[in-house]
N, C-alpha and C positions, 0 to 999 in steps of 0.2 A: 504493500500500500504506500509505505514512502516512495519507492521508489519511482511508481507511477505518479503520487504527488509532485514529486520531481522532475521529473520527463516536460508532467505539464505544465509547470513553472516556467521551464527551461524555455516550451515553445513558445507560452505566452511572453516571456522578454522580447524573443525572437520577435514575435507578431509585430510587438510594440514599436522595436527598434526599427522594423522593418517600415510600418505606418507613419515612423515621427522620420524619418529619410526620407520618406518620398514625401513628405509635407514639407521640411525643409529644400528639397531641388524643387519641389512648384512654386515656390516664394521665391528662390534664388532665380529662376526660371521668368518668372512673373515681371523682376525689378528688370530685367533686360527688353523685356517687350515695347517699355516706353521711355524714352527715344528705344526706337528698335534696335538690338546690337548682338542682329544673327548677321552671320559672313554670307551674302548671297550666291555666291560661288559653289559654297557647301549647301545651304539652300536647295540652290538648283540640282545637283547632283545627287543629293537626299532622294530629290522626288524621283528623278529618272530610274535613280536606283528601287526605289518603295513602288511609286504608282504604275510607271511604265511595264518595269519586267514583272511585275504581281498581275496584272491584267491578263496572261492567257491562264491563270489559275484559277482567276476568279471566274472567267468565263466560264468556264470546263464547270467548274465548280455550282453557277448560280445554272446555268440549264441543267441540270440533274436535279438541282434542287426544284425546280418548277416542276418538271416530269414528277417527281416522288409525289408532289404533293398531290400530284390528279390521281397515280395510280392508284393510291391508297384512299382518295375519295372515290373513284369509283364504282366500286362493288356500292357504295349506301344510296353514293347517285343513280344508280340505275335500277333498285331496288325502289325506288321512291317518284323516280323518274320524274327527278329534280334536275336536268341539264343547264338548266339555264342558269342554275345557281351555282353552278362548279366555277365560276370564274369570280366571282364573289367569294366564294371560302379560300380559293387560291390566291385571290388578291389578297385579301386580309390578312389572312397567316404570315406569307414573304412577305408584307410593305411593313409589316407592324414589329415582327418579331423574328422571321429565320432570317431574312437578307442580311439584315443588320449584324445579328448573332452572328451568323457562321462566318460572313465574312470577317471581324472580329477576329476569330478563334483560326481563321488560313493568315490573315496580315500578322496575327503575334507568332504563330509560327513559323513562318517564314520570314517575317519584317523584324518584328520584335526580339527573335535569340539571335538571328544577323547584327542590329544594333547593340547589343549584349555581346557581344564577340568580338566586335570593331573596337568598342569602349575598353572591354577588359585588357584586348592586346596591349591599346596604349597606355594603359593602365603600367600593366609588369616590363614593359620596353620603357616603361620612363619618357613617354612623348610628349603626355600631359604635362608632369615636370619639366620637360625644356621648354615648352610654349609658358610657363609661369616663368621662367628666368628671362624668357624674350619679353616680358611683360605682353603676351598673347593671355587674353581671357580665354580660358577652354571652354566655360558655359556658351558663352556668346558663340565662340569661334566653332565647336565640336557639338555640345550638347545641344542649344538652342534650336539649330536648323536640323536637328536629327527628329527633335518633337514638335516642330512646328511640321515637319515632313509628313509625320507620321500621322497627326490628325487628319492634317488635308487627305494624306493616303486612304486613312477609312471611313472620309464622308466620301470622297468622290467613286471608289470600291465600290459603295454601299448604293449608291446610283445607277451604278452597271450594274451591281447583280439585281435591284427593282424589277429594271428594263430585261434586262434575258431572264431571271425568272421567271418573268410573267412570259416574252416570248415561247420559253421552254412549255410553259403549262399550256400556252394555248396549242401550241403544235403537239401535245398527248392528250390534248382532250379531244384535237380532232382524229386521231390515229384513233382512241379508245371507244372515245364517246360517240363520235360523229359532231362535235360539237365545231361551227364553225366559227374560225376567230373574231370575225365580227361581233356575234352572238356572246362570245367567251369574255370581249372585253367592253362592249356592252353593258354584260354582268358585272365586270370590275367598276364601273363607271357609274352605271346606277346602285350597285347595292353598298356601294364603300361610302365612307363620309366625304370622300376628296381630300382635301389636300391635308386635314389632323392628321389623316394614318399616313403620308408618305412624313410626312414634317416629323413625324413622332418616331417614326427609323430611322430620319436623318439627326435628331437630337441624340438618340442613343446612339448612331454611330460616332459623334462628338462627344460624348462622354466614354465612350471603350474605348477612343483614339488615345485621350487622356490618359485612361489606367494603364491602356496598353504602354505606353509612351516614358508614361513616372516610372513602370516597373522595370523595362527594360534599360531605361538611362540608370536609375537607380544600382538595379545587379551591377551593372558593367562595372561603375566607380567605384565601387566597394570590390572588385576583387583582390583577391590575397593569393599567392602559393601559388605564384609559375601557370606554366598551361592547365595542371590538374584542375586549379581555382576556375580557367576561363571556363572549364567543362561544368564544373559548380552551377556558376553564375548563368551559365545560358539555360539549364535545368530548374534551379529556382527561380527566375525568370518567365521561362514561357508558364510552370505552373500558377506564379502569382499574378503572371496577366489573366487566363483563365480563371481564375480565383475572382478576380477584379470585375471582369467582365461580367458573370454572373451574377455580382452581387449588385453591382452597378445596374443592371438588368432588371434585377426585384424588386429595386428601391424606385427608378424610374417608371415602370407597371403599374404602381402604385398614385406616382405625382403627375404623367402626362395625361393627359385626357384622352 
């Protein structure tokens, strides 16, 4: 019983130590933002690097997701011989809550432990330390345009897989259903609220861009112990984005409309 007393002691410091970091880089983060005092060079390269090459993933990624959700509506729709309403539940589902999520959960995967990687390298090479002797700010100069990239990364993501989601769902609803994409987005059109539920996946993908963004800048700066450490850090890292995302998820479900 101590000893488990102890374990859970131990993680909760951890938790702590981990929450009151990335609260302290969002303030350090924050005071750079106005006058602005990201490098635009790194900026620009950020995105190329995040938004551009993530785009044939996402794609791949959000038409499957629009397929899934027909097929698994199917069997109740045609049961019910509800068609017209299949593009309505497909809308709503992706706009509100899968697009947003899953894209999330591919950009910290692949965005997020890459940033976690980059960080820690210059971390244990002492890079960071010579841009402090050059008097180079490494927030502004490295950190800032990594998380200013990485937001922009998962609103604009979050737009393409909307658009191919739904593209994906209407081309298996007509494969499945017969349902013709007119009709399919039609139903998105008349049975959705408009624009609360796309706004309301674009807000959450700005708030998981956020998590995603503190948690991977965060790991990176804190690594210790050579390459073993960089493997650490990209590990607790992508779990505490997903961690982050989720909960960011619940608490927003609750406050958007």
């Amino acid at each position: 019983m101590k000893a488990l007393l102890l374990a859970a002691g131990r993680e909760g410091l951890e938790l702590a130590r981990g929450v009151g970091g990335m609260a302290v880089l969002l303030g350090r983060l924050a005071r750079r933002l106005w006058p602005p005092r990201a490098d635009r060079d790194e900026l620009v390269r950020s995105l190329h690097g995040m938004a551009v090459q993530s785009l044939p993933l996402v794609i791949v990624t959000a038409l499957f997701v629009g397929a899934i959700m027909v097929v698994q509506a199917a069997p109740l729709v045609r049961s019910f011989g509800a068609e017209g309403l299949v593009g309505w539940a497909a809308g709503f589902g992706t706009l509100r809550e899968i697009a947003p999520l899953l894209t999330a959960l591919m950009i910290s995967g692949r965005v997020g432990s890459n940033t976690t990687a980059e960080l820690g390298t210059m971390v244990i090479t002492e890079q960071i330390d010579a841009l402090r002797v050059l008097a180079i700010d490494p927030y502004g100069f490295l950190v800032l345009p990594r998380f200013l990239a990485l937001v922009a990364t998962l609103f604009m993501m979050t737009l393409w897989a909307d658009l191919l989601a739904l593209a994906g769902a209407a081309a298996t609803s007509q494969l499945l259903l017969g349902v013709e994409p007119a009709s399919f987005f039609a139903g998105v059109t008349g049975g959705l609220l408009g624009f609360v539920d796309v706004a309301s996946g674009l807000v959450k993908s700005v708030a998981f861009g956020i998590a995603v963004g503190l948690s991977s800048c965060h790991h990176g700066l804190r690594v210790r112990g050579g390459a073993p450490g960089v493997g650490r850090a990209v590990t607790a890292s992508v779990v505490t984005s997903a961690t982050a995302v989720f909960l960011c998820d619940y608490l927003l479900s609750f406050v958007l409309p």
